[in-house]
VEXDREN-2710 file (C-alpha; in Angstrom, 1 decimal):
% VEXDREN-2710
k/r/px/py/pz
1/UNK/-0.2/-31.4/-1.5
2/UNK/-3.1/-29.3/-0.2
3/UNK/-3.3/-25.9/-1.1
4/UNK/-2.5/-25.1/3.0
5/UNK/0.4/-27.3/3.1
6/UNK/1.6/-25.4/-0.5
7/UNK/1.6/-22.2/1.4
8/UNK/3.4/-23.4/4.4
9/UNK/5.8/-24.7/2.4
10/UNK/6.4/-21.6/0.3
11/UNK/6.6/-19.6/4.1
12/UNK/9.1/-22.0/5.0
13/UNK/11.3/-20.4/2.5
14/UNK/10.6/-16.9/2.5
15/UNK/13.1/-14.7/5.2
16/UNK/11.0/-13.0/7.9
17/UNK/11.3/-9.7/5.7
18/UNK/9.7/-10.5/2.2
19/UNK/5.9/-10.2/2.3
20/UNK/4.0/-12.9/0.5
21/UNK/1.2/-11.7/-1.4
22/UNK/-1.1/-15.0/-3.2
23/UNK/-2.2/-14.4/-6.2
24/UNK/-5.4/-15.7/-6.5
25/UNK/-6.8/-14.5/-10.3
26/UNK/-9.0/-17.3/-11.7
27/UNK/-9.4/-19.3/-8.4
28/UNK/-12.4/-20.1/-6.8
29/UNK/-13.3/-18.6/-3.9
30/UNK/-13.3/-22.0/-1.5
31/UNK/-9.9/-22.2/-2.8
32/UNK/-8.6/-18.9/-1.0
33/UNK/-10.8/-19.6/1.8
34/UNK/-8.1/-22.8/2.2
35/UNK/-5.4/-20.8/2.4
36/UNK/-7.1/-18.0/4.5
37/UNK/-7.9/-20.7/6.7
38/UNK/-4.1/-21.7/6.9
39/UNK/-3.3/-18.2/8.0
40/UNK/-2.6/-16.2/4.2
41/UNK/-4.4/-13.0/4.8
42/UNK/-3.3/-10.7/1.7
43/UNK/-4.6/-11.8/-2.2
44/UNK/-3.0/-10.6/-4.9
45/UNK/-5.8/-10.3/-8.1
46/UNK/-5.1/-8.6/-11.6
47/UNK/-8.6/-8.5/-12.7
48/UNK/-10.6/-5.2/-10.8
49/UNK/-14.0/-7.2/-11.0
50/UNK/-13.2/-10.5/-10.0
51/UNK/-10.9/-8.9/-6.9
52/UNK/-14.2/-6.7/-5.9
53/UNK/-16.8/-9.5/-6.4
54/UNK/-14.4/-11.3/-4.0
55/UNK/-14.1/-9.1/-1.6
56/UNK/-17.9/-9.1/-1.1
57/UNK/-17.7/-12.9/-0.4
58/UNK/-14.8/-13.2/1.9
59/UNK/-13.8/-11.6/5.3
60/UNK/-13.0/-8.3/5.6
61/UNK/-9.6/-8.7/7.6
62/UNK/-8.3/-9.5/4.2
63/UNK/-5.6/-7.4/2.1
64/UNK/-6.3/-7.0/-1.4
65/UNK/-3.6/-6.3/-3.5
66/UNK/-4.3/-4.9/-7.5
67/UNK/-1.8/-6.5/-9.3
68/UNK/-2.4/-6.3/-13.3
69/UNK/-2.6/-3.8/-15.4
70/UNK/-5.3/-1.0/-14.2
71/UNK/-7.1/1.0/-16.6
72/UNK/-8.6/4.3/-15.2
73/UNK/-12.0/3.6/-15.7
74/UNK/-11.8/0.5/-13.3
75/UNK/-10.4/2.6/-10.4
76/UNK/-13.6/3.8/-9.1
77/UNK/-14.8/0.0/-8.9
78/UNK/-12.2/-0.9/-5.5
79/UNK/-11.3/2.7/-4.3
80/UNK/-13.2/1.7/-1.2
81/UNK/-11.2/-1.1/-0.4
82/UNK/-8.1/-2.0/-2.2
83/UNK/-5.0/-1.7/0.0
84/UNK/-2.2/-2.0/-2.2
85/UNK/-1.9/-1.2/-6.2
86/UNK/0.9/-2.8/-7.9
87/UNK/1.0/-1.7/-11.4
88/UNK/0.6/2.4/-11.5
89/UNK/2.6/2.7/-14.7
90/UNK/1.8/6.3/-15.3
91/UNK/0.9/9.8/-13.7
92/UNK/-3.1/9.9/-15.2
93/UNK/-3.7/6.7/-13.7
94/UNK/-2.1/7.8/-10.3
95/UNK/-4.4/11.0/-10.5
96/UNK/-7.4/9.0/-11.4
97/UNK/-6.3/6.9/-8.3
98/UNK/-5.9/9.8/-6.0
99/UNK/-9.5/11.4/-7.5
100/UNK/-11.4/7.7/-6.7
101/UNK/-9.9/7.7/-2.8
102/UNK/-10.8/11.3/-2.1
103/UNK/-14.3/10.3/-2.5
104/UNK/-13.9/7.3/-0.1
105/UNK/-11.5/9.8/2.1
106/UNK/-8.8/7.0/1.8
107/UNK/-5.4/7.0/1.3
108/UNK/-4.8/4.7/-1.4
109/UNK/-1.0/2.9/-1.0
110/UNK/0.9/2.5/-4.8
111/UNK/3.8/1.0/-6.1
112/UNK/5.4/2.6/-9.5
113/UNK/5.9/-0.3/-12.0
114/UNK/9.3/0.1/-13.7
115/UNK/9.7/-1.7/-17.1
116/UNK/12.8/-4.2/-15.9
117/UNK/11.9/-6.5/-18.7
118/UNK/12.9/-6.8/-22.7
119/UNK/10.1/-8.0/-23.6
120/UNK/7.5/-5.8/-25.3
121/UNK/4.8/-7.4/-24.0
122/UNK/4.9/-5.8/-20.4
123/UNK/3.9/-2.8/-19.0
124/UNK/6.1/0.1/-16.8
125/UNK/7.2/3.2/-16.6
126/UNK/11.4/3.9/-17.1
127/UNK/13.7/5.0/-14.1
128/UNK/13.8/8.6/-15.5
129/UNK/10.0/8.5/-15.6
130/UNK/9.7/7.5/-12.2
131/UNK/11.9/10.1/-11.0
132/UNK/10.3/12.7/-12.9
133/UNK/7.0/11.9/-11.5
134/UNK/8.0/12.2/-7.9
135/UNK/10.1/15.5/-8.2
136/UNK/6.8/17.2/-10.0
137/UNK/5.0/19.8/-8.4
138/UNK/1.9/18.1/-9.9
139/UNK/2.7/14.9/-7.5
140/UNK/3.1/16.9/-4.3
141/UNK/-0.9/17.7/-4.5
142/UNK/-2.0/14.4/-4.6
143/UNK/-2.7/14.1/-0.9
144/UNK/-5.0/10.9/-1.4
145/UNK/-2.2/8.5/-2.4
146/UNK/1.1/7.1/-1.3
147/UNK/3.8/5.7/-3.2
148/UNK/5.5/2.9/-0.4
149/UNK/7.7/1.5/-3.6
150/UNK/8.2/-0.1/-6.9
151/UNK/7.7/-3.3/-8.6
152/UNK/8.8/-4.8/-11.7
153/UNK/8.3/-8.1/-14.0
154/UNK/11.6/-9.7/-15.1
155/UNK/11.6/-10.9/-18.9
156/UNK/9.9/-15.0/-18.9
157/UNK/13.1/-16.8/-19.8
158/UNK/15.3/-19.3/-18.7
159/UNK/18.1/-17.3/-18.8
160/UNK/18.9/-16.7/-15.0
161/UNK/21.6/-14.0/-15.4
162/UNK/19.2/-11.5/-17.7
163/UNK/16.6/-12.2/-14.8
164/UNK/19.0/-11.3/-11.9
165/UNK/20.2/-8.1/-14.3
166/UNK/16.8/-7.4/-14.9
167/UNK/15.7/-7.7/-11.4
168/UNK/19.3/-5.4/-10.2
169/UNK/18.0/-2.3/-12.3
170/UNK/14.5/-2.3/-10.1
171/UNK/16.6/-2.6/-7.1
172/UNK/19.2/0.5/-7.9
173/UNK/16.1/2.3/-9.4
174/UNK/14.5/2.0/-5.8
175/UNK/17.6/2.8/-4.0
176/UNK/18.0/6.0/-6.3
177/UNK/14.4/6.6/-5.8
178/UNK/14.5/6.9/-2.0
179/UNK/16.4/10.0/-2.2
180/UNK/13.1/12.0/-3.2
181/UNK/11.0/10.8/0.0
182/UNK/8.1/13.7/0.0
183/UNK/4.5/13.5/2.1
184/UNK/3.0/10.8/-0.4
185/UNK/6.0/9.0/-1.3
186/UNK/7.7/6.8/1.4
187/UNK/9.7/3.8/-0.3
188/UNK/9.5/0.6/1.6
189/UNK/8.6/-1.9/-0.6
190/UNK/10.3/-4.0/-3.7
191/UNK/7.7/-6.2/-5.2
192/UNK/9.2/-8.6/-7.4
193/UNK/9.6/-12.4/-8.1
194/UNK/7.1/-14.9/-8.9
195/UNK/6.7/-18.7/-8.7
196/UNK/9.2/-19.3/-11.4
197/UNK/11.9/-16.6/-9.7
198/UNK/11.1/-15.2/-6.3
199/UNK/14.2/-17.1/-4.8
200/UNK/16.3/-14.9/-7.5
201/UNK/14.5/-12.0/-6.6
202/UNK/14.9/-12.2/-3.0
203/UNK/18.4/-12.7/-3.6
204/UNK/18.6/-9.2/-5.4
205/UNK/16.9/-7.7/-2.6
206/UNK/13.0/-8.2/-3.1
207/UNK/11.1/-7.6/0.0
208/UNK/7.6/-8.8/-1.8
209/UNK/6.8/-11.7/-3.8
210/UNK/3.5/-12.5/-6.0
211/UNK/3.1/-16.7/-5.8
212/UNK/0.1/-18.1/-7.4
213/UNK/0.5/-21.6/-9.1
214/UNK/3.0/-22.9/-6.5
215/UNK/0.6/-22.3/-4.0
216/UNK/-2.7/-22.7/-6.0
217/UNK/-1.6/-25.2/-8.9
218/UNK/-1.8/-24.0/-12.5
219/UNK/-4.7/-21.8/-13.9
220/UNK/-7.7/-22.7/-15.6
221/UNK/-8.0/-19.5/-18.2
222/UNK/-11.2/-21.5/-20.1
END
């Protein structure tokens, strides 16, 4: 199947609510051309120079979505245009965020990665954290970003009821979260599944999914 008919077919199964963001890191431009040609008009990237050099090459009605891990000394390189960061997994990043925007007098839109997973390997801040950061003082004067939800990676396993825990705990973390709406925070969004789980996730109340190889085949890393 072509990359376009991929897509539809992925639409087909998504309910009207649950956004679908592409992940496109590693693919060649003409291949997210296909699918902005079939309609797909926000990218998900996890790599801050690859996501800015693409930017420069493809139309500007596009919604570029940071997905990996950020460092803070990549921020300044897509402040100008990045409309949604995934992975804010701490308060310095989210200040460094805030700093970069002011200068492009933007208002940058975040999503507070929670640590669902068991597995070491990925990144996230805890509930408690989270909470802490948006009843702080310090958070209230950020005026440059808002926080419009969470997202969370669920542990890479077949085992299908750890998953659908996993992905629960990022759900009742959001619904306790909601409770401290302030100026910059406003909770919309639940960014999680992936190709392997995204039906699960929906099913534990996801609202946005990140599909890359169902949509764009497997990776080439080399």
């Amino acid at each position: 199947m072509s990359i376009a008919q991929q897509l539809k077919a992925i639409k087909n199964k998504l309910p009207q609510h649950v956004t679908l963001v592409a992940v496109s890191k590693t693919k060649p431009v003409s291949n997210l051309m296909e699918a902005y040609n079939a309609g797909q008009r926000i990218f998900g990237e996890n790599k801050v120079q690859e996501m800015a050099t693409k930017y420069d090459e493809m139309p500007k009605d596009i919604q570029w979505h940071m997905i990996g891990h950020l460092q803070r000394n990549k921020v300044k390189y897509m402040a100008h245009f990045v409309h949604l960061i995934h992975g804010v997994d701490n308060f310095k990043l989210l200040k460094e965020i805030d700093k970069q925007a002011q200068k492009h007098s933007r208002v940058i839109n975040c999503l507070l990665q929670i640590k669902i997973a068991e597995e070491d390997s990925k990144f996230g801040m805890t509930p408690e954290d989270a909470k802490g950061i948006l009843s702080s003082n310090a958070f209230l004067e950020l005026k440059n970003i808002n926080i419009t939800g969470v997202m969370g990676m669920a542990t890479f396993t077949e085992n299908k009821a750890q998953i659908t825990r996993e992905f629960t705990l990022l759900k009742t973390t959001f619904n306790t979260l909601q409770a401290l709406q302030t100026d910059n925070c406003n909770l919309k969004t639940i960014s999680m599944g992936m190709s392997g789980d995204y039906q699960e996730a929906i099913a534990c109340g996801s609202t946005m999914v990140r599909v890359g190889s169902s949509i764009f085949g497997s990776r080439n890393y080399n």
